[in-house]
C-alpha positions as semicolon CSV with decimal commas, in nm:
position;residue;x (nm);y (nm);z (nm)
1;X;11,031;-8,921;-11,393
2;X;10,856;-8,592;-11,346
3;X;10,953;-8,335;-11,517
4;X;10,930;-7,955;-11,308
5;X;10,969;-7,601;-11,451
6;X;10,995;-7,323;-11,218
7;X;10,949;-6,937;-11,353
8;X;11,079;-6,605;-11,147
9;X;11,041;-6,272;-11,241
10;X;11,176;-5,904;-11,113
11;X;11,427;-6,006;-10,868
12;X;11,701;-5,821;-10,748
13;X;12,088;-5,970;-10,749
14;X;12,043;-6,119;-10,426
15;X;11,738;-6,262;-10,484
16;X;11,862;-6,467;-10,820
17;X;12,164;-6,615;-10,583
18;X;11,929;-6,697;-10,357
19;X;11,670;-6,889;-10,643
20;X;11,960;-7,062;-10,778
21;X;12,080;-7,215;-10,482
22;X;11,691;-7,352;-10,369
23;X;11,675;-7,471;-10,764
24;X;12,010;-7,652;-10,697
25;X;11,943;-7,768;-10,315
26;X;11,561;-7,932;-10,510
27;X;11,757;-8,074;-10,806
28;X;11,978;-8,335;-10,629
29;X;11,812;-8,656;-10,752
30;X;11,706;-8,515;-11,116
31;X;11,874;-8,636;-11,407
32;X;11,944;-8,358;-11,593
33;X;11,885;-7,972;-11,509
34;X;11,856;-7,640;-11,688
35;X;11,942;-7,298;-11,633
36;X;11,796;-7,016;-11,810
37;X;11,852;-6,635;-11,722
38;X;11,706;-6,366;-11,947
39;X;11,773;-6,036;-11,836
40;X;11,934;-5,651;-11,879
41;X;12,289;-5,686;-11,865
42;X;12,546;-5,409;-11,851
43;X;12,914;-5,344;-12,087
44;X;13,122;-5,604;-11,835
45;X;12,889;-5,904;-11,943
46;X;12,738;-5,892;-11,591
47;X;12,385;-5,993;-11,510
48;X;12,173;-5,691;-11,362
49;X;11,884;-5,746;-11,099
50;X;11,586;-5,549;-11,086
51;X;11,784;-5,281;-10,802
52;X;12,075;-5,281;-11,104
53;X;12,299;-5,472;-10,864
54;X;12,520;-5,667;-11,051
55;X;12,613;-6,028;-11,055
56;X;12,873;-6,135;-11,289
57;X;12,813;-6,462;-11,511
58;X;13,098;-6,665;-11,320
59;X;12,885;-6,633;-11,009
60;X;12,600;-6,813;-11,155
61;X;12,789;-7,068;-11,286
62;X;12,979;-7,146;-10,912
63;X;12,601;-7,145;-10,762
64;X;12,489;-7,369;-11,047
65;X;12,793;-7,581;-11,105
66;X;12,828;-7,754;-10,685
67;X;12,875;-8,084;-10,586
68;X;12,522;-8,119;-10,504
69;X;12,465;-8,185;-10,901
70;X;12,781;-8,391;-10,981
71;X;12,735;-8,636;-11,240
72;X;12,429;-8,477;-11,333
73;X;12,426;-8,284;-11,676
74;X;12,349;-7,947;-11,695
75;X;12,272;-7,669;-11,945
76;X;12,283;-7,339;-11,843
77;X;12,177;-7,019;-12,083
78;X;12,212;-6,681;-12,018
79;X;12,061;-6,357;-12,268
80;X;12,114;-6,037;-12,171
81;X;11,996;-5,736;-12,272
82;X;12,262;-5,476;-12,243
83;X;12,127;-5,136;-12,105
């Protein structure tokens, strides 16, 4: 087993989505994966991108939680900092 650890910084809404779901797609044969989002968040509990776009928790969790990584545990964390 070798473990990986991937870091992103600054991106915008669309950009997360679009990390996650390249995370996921490279995670099919891992045995366990983690999720960890720190970021500004707003009053609704959403997630804000760098362009303040939002992207609401639930979102991450459909991108995160497919079929791709069924049977595989998974942790997923989010902090926000609300602005």
């Amino acid at each position: 087993m070798n473990p990986q650890a991937t870091s992103e910084f600054e991106l915008t809404a669309a950009s997360m989505k679009e990390k996650i779901s390249k995370f996921v797609q490279a995670s099919g044969n891992s045995k366990m994966v983690a999720l960890v989002v720190l970021a500004h968040g707003n009053s609704d509990g959403d997630i804000l991108g760098v362009d303040n776009k939002p992207i609401t928790v639930q979102e991450l969790v459909n991108a995160f939680c497919v079929e791709q990584l069924h049977g595989i545990p998974k942790v997923m964390k989010c902090f926000l900092r609300l602005i």
